[in-house]
C-alpha positions in Angstrom: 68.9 55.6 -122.9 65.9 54.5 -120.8 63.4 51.7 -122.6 60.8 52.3 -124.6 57.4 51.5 -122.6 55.7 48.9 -125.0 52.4 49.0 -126.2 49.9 46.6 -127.6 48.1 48.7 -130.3 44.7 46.6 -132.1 43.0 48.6 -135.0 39.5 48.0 -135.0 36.8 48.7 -137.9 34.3 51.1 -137.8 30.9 50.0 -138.7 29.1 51.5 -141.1 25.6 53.2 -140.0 23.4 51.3 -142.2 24.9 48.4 -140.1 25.3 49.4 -136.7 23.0 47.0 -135.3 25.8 44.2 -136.7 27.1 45.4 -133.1 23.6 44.4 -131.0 23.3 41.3 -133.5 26.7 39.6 -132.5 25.8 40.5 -128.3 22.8 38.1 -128.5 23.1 34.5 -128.4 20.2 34.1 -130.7 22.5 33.9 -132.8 23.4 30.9 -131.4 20.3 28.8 -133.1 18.9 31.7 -135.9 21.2 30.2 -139.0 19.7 33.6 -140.6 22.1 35.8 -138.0 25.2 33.4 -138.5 24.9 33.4 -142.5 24.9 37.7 -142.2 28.2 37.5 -140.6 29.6 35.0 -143.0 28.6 36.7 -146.0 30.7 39.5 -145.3 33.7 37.4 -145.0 33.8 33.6 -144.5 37.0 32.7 -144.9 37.4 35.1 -141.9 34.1 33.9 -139.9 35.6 30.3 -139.7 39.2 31.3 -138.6 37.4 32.9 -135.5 35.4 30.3 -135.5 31.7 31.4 -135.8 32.4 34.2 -133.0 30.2 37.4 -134.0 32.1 39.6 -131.6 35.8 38.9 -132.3 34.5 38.8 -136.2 33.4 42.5 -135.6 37.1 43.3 -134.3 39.1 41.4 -136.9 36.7 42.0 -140.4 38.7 44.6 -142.6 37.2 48.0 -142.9 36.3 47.4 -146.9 34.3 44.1 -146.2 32.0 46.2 -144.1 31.9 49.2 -146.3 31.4 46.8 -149.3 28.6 44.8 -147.2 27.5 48.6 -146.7 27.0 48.9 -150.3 25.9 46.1 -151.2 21.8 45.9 -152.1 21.6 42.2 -152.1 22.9 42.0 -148.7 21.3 44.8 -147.2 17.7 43.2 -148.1 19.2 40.2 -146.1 20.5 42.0 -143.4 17.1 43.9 -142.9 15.0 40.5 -143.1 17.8 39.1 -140.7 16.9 42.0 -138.1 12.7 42.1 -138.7 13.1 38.1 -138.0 15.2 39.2 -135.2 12.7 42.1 -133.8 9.7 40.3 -134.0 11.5 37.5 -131.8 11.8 39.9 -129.0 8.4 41.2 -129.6 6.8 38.2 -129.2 4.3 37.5 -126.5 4.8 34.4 -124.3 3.2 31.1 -125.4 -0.2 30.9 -124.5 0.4 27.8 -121.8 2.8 30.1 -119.9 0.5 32.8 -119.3 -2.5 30.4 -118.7 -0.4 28.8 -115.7 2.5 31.4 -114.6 1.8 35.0 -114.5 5.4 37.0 -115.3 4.6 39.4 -112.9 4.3 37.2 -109.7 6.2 34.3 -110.4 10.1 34.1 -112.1 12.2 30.5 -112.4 15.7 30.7 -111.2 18.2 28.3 -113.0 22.0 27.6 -111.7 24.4 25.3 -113.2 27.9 24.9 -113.2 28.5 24.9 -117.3 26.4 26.4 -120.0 27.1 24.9 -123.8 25.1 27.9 -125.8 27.5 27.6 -128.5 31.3 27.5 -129.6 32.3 31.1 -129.8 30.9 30.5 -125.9 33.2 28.0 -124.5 32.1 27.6 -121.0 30.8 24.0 -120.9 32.5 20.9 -121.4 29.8 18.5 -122.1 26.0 17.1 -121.9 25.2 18.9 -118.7 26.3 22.1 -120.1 24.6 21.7 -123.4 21.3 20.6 -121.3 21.6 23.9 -119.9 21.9 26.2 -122.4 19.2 24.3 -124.5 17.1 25.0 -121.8 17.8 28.5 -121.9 17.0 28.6 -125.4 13.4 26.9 -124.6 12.4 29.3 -121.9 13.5 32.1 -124.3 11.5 30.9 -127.2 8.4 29.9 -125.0 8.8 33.7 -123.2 9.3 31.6 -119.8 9.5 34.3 -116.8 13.0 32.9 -116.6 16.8 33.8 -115.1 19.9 31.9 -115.1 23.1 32.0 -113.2 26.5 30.6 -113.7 30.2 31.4 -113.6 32.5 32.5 -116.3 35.1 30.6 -116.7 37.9 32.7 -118.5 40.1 29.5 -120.4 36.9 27.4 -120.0 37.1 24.0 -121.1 40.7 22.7 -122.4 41.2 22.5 -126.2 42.0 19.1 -127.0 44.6 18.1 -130.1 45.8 14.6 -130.4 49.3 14.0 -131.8 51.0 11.2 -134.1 51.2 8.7 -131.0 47.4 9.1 -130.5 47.9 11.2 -126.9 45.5 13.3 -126.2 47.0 17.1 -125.3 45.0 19.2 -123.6 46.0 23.3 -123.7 43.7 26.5 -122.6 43.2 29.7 -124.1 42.0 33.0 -122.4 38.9 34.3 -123.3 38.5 38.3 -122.9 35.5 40.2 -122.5 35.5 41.7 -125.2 35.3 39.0 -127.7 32.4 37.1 -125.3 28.7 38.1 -125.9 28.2 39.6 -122.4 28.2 43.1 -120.6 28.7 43.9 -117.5 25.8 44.0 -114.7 25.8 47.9 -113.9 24.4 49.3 -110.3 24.3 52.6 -109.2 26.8 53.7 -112.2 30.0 50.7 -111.1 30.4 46.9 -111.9 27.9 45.0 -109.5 29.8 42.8 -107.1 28.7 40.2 -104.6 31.4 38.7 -101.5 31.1 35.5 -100.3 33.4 34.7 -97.0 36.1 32.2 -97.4 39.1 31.3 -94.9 40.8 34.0 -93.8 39.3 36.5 -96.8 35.8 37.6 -98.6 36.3 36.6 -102.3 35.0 39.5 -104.8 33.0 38.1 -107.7 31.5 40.8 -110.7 28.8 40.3 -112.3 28.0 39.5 -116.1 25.1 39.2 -118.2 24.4 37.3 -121.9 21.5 38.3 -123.2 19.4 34.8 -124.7 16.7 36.4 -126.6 14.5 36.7 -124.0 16.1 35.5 -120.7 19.4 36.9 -119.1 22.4 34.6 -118.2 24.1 35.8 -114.9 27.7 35.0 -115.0 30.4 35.6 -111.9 33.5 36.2 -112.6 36.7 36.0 -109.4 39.5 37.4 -111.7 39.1 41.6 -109.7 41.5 43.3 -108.5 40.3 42.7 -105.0 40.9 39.6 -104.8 44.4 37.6 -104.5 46.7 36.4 -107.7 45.7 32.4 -106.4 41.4 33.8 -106.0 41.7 35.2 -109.3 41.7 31.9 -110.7 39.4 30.4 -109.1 37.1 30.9 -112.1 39.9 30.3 -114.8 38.7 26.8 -115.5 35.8 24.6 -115.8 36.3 21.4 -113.9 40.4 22.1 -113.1 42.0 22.0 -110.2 41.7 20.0 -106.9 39.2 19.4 -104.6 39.3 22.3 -102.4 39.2 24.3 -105.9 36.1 22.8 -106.8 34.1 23.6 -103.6 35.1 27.2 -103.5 33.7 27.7 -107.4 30.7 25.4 -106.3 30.2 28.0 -102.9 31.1 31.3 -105.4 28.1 29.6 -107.6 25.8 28.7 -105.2 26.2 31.2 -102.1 27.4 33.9 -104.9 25.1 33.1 -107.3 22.1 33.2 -105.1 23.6 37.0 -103.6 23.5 38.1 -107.1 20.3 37.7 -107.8 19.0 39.6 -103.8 21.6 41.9 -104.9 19.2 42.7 -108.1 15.8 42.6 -106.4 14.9 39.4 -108.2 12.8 37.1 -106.1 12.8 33.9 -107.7 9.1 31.8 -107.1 10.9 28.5 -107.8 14.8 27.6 -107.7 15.9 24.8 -110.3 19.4 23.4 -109.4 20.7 21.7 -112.3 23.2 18.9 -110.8 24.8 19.6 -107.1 27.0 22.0 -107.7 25.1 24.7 -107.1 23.5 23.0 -104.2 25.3 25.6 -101.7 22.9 28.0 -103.2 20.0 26.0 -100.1 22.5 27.3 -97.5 22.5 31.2 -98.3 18.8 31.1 -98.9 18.3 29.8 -95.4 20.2 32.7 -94.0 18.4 34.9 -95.9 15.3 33.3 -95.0 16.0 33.3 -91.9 17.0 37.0 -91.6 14.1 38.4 -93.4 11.3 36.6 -91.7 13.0 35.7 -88.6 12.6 32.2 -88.5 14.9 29.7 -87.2 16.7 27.3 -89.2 14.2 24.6 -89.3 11.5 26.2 -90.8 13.5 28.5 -93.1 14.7 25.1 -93.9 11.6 23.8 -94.7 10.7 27.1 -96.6 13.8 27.1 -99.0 12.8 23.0 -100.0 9.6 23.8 -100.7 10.5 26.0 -103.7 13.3 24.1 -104.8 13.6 21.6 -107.5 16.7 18.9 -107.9 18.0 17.5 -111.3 20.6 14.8 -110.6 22.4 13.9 -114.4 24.1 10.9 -113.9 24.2 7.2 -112.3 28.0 6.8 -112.2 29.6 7.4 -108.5 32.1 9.5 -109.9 30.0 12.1 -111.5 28.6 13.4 -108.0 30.6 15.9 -106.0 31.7 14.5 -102.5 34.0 15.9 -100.3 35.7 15.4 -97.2 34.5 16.3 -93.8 36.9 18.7 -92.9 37.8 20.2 -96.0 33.8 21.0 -96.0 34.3 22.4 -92.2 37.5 24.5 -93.3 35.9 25.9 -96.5 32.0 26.7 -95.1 33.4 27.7 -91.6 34.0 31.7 -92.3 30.3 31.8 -94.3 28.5 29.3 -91.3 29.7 32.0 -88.6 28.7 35.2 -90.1 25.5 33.0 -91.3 24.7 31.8 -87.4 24.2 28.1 -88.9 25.8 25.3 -87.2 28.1 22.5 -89.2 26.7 19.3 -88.0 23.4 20.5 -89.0 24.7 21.7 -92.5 27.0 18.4 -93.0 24.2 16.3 -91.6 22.3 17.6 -94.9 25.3 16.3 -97.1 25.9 13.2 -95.6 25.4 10.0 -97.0 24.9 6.9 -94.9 25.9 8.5 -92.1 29.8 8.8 -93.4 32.5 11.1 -92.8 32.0 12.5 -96.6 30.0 15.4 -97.7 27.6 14.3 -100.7 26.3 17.4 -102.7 23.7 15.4 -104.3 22.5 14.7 -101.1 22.8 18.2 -100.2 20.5 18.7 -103.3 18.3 16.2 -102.9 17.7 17.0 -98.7 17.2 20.7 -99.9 14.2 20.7 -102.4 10.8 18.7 -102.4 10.7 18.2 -106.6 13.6 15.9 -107.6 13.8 14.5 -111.1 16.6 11.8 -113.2 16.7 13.1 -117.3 15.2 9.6 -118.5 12.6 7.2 -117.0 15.2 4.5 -116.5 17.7 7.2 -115.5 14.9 8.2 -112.8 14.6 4.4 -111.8 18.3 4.2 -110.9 18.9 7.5 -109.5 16.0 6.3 -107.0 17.7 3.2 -106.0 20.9 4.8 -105.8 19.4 7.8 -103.7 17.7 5.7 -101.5 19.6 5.8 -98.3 18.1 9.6 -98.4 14.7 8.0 -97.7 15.2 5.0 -95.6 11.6 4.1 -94.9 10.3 4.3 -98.5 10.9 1.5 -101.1 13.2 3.0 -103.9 10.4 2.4 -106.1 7.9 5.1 -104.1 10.5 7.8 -103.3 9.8 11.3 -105.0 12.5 10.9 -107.2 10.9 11.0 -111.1 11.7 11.7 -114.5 11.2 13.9 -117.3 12.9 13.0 -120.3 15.7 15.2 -121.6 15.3 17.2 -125.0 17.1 19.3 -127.4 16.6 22.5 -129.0 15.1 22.2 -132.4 16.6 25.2 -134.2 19.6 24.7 -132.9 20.2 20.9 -134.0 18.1 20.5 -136.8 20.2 21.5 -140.1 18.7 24.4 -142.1 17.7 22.1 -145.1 15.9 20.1 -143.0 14.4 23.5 -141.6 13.8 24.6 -145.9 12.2 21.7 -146.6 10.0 21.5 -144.2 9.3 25.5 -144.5 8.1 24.4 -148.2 5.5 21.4 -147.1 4.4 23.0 -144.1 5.6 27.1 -143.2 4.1 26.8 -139.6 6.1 23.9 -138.5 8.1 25.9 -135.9 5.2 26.6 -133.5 3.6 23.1 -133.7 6.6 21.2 -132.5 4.2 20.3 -129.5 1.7 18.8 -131.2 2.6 14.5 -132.5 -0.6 14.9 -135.1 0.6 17.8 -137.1 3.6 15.9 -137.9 2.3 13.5 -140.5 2.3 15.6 -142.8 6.1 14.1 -142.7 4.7 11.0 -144.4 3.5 13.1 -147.4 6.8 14.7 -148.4 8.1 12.2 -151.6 11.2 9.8 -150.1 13.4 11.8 -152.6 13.1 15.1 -150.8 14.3 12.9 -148.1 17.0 11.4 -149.9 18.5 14.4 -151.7 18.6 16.6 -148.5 20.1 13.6 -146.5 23.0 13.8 -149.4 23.5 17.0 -149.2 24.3 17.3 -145.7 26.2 13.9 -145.8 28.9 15.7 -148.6 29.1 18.5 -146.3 29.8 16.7 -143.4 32.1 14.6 -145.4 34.2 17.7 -147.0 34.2 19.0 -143.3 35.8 15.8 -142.1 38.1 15.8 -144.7 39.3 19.1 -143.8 40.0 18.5 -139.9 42.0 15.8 -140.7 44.2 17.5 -143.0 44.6 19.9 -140.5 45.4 17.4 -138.2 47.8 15.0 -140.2 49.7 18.2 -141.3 50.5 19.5 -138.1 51.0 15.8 -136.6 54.0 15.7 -139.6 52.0 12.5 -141.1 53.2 12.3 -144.3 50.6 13.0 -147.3 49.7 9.8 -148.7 48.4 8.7 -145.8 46.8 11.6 -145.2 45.3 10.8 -148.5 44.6 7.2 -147.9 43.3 8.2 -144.5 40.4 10.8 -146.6 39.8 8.6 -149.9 36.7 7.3 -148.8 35.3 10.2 -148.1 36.3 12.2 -151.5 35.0 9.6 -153.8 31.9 10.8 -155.7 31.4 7.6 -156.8 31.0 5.9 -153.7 27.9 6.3 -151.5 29.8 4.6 -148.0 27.9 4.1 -144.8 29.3 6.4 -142.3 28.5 5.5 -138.8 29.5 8.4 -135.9 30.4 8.0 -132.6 30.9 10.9 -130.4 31.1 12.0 -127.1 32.6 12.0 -123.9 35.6 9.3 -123.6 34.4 7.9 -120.2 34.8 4.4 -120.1 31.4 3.3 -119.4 30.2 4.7 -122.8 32.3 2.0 -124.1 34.0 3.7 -127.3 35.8 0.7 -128.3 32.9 -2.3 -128.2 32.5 -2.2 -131.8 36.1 -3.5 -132.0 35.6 -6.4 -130.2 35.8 -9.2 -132.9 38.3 -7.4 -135.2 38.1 -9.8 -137.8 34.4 -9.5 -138.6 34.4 -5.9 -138.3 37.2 -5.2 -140.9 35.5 -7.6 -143.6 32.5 -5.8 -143.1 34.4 -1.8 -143.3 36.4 -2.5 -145.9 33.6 -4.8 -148.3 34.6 -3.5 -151.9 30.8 -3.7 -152.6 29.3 -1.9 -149.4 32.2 0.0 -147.5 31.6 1.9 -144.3 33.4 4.2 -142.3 33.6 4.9 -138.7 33.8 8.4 -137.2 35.1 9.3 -133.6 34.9 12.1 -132.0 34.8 13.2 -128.2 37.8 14.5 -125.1 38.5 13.0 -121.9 38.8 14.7 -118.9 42.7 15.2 -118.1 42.6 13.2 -115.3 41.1 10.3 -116.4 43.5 8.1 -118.1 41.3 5.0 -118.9 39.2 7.7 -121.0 42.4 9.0 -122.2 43.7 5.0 -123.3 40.5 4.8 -125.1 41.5 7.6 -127.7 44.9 5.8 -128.1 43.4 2.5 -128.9 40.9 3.8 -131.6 44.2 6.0 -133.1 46.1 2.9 -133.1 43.7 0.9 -135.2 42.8 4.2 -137.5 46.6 4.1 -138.7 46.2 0.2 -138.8 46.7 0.1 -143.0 43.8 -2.6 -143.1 41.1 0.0 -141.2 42.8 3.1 -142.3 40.2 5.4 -144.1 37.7 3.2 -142.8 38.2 4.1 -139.2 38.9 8.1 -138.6 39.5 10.0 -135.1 38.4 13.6 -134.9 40.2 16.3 -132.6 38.7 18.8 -130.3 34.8 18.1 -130.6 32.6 21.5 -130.1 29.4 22.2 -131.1 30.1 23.3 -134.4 31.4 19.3 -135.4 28.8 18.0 -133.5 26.1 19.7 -136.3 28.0 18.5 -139.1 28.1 14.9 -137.6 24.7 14.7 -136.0 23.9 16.2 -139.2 25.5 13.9 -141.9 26.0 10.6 -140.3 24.0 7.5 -141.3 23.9 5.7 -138.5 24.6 7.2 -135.2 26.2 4.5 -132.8 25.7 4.2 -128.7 26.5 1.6 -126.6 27.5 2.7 -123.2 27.3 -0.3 -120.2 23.5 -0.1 -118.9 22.0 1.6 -117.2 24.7 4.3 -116.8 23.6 6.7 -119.7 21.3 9.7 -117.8 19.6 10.4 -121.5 22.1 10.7 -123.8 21.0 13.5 -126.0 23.2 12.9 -128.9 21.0 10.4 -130.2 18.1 12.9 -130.9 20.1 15.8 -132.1 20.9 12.7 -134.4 17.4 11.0 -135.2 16.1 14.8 -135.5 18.4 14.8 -138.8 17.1 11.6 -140.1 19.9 9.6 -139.2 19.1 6.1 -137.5 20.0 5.5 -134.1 21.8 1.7 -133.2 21.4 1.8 -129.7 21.6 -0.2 -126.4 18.1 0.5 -124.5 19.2 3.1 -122.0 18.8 6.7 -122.1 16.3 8.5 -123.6 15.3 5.2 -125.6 13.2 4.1 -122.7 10.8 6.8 -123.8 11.6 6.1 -127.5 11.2 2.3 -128.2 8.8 -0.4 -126.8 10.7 -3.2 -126.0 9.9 -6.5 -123.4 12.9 -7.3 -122.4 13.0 -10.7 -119.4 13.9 -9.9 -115.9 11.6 -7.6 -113.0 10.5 -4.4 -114.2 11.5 -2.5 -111.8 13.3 1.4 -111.4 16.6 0.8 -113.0 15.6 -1.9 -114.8 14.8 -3.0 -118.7 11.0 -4.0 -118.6 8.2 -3.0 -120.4 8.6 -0.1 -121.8 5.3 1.5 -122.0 4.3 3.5 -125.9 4.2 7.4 -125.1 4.1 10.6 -126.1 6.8 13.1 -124.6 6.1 16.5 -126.6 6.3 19.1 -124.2 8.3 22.0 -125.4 7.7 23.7 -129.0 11.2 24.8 -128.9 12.4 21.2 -127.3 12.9 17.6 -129.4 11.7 14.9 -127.8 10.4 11.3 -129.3 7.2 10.3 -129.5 5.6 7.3 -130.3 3.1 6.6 -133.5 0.3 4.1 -131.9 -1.9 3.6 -135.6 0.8 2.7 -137.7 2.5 0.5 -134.4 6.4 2.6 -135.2 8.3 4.3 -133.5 8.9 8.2 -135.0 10.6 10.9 -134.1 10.3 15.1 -134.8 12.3 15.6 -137.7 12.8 13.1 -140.9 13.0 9.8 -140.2 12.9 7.8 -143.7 16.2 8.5 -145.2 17.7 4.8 -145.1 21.2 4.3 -146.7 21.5 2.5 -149.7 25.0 1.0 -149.3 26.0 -1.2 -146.1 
């Protein structure tokens, strides 16, 4: 008897017509900072919303037919469902902001923006850190400012790696495949098929297709390799954000930049300015030349010359090892198909790349040769990425090259918790569109100190009852047994404690120097475990897979967490997304940061933090050089502590940054500042 072919059968609901826009709800990220859009979906089941893990899309598959038809039903929630969706529609119906249209008309001029990771939310998993969370607030700002505005990217379909530490204090790293179907994105449709681009590599054209996510009012251009065209090994090219080798990483850095830019010629968009966010896209200069060159016949120079003009840099980071650099002939092997059907010549593209006049192919440099508008993401950031840049401008003083500054931000509705949002909606309902202007904000000092005070509570026991729940999870898959489990969470489950929580999280990489607060033991363990005034520390944060110091780091602040002296006192989180990150940035006290200066870019964390009211301890690097006046001894200089001048950086209404209070000589940020713990 022959086998039985097997199928994979997946019953799906149907959803009800009086909520059939559930379906266009869940394929926006919108949802992504609206708390009204998220709270629809987890009313209908919530138990199930956070088992797929705030996903809209794979919540619509999985819900059970009598939740929606219940929901369906329901009056309470179909009043909130239709306030949800006139909220919703009369986002997309808004006009841009009148400082757009004063200054860019839509019709003539349109922003393109390419970057290798996008961090819009945790249902999307295609980002791995800052630089990807950067990114997709910056989507969210052009949407809500109604910038003429496009974006392009690659999907990656395991993404980042999921990160689980075990009873030895390892970290593991694993992957999961994403589907379409459970991603909010559709596919880019031309002439009735799947649009596709090609981009020549040895011996082969690799086939990308084209996706879109919709970002309230922007569009998110994703490629994707895994076709049927291409070969099993070019299928997953794209299966991974930052995995593989080297020669891996420059073919998804040419599908994103040569790719990327065929896309959007492929759509009839004609960008007016080009932002390339970090170097890997910095490929992108190269197939605008051709095209350049093609369209207006013009040789290389002047298309050159052309392409810069309309091109602006954003280099992220002062540590060596964060910028892309290659070898010369892996370069020559992997360009050499595209440069011959292009008509450019190697030494003149590698000369564009090359640093110092090495043998090694810098895509910073590449980045930096290719655009005439170059910015660092902090104004001591912008200080050291001249001096380290320098060698691109020989004859100019590192403190006169063009490289400058603007400060990075964060998106407001996205980070700030929504009874911060409540409150202020109660003191003053047209907060949202005066995030631009410093003055508005005193009506801050107005609000009692126990508004302050009750709301900071609040979000501090939910953080706390969140924190108590990963580690359970944790512990009981680890096989720790369950009083330590208990031991580990009794600080945290006491009502009758008020303990100063201090969180620390972010990337493991050694210069952010996780373990510095344990450097006299002693002193810190009398001051944790004080009967009177107890604190806790939280970690959180993943190291790349191939970085084993960062990986060591992890270990070392296990170690001392089971350590019975520190244990409840000291607590290492698992796999940290966006979704912890609210309840931390959220709920903390104190939020610590003390990489080695001046090797934090801007360091964002601490906003999304200080937007929440908690209080920043901080070495002055980052985005504190905008933040705090300090005179600190030594030449004041780019890259340098010197005087740090008072200023006000409001420039976005849907982007945080710090300003700084002149009359009342303090420092204060967007957001409430005045909850101070009592304990500690």
């Amino acid at each position: 008897m022959d086998k039985a072919t097997r199928f994979r059968l997946e019953a799906r609901p149907r959803i009800p017509d009086s909520l059939e826009r559930l379906h266009e709800l869940a394929n926006d990220l919108f949802y992504s900072w609206d708390h009204g859009v998220r709270n629809l979906f987890a009313r209908i089941d919530q138990p199930l919303w956070q088992k797929v893990e705030h996903n809209p899309k794979l919540f619509l598959r999985r819900v059970a037919q009598e939740r929606l038809d219940e929901a369906s039903q329901d009056r309470a929630f179909l009043a909130e469902y239709r306030r949800v969706l006139s909220n919703y529609d009369a986002y997309c119906e808004s006009e841009p902001v009148p400082e757009v249209t004063e200054y860019l008309d839509p019709d003539k001029y349109r922003v393109a923006y390419f970057c290798a990771e996008f961090g819009l939310h945790e249902s999307f998993p295609i980002y791995s850190g800052g630089l990807g969370i950067l990114a997709g607030d910056h989507c969210k700002a052009a949407s809500d400012l109604g910038l003429p505005f496009v974006a392009v990217g690659l999907l990656y379909q395991q993404g980042y790696f999921i990160q689980s530490i075990d009873a030895q204090g390892h970290q593991i790293a694993r992957y999961q495949s994403h589907t379409s179907d459970e991603l909010p994105i559709t596919p880019v449709m031309q002439d009735g098929a799947v649009l596709k681009v090609s981009v020549p590599f040895p011996g082969r054209m690799l086939t990308a297709r084209v996706w879109q996510a919709r970002i309230g009012h922007i569009r998110l251009y994703l490629l994707d390799s895994h076709t049927e065209e291409n070969t099993a090994e070019d299928r997953e090219l794209t299966l991974q954000l930052y995995g593989g080798d080297e020669n891996t990483r420059i073919q998804q850095e040419m599908l994103l930049g040569i790719g990327g830019t065929r896309v959007l010629d492929a759509l009839g968009i004609e960008p007016t300015a080009w932002h390339i966010n970090e170097g890997h896209a910095a490929f992108q200069i190269l197939e605008r030349c051709r095209q350049t060159m093609g369209k207006h016949d013009l040789p290389f120079e002047a298309a050159f010359e052309a392409v810069a003009a309309s091109t602006l840099f954003t280099t992220h980071t002062p540590v060596p090892a964060g910028h892309d650099i290659f070898p010369k002939g892996l370069v020559e092997h992997a360009l050499s198909p595209y440069l011959e059907q292009s008509g450019l010549n190697f030494d003149q593209i590698f000369a564009l790349g090359s640093k110092d006049g090495g043998e090694s192919f810098n895509m910073t440099s590449l980045g930096l040769r290719g655009s005439r508008f170059h910015n660092g993401v902090s104004r001591i950031h912008g200080g050291v990425a001249s001096v380290m840049e320098g060698d691109i401008w020989p004859q100019i003083p590192a403190a006169e090259n063009p490289i400058g500054y603007i400060t990075n931000g964060v998106h407001v509705p996205t980070f700030l918790a929504p009874e911060w949002a409540s409150l202020f909606d109660i003191q003053s309902p047209t907060w949202r569109s005066e995030l631009r202007d410093p003055e508005y904000w005193d009506f801050i000092d107005q609000i009692p100190d126990y508004h302050y005070w009750s709301v900071h509570k609040a979000l501090k026991q939910q953080m706390g009852e969140f924190v108590v729940e990963q580690l359970r999870r944790q512990h009981e898959r680890n096989g720790t047994g369950h009083s330590v489990t208990e031991r580990m969470t009794r600080q945290l489950v006491s009502p009758d404690k008020d303990t100063l929580i201090i969180g620390f999280a972010r990337r493991f990489a050694t210069y952010k120097r996780a373990t510095l607060i344990f450097s006299d033991l002693d002193r810190l363990e009398r001051m944790l475990t004080d009967p009177e005034r107890p604190a806790i520390l939280i970690f959180a944060g993943k190291a790349h897979p191939r970085d084993n110091p960062g990986q060591h780091l992890i270990k070392v602040i296990h170690d001392l967490s089971m350590r019975p002296a520190l244990m409840g006192h000291v607590l290492l989180l698992e796999d940290y997304d966006q979704a912890m990150a609210r309840y931390l940035v959220s709920g903390v006290d104190v939020w610590l940061n003390n990489p080695e200066y001046p090797k934090e870019a801007s360091g964002t964390s601490g906003e999304k933090a200080a937007l929440n009211g908690a209080l920043n301890l901080s070495v002055l690097d980052g985005w504190w050089g905008k933040a705090t006046t300090a005179r600190t001894a030594g030449p004041s200089h780019p890259g340098t502590p010197g005087s740090i001048r008072n200023s006000a950086t409001l420039r976005s209404p849907a982007t945080f940054w710090t300003c700084w209070n002149s009359k009342s000589s303090r420092s204060t940020t967007i957001g409430p500042p005045r909850a101070t713990p009592k304990a500690g």
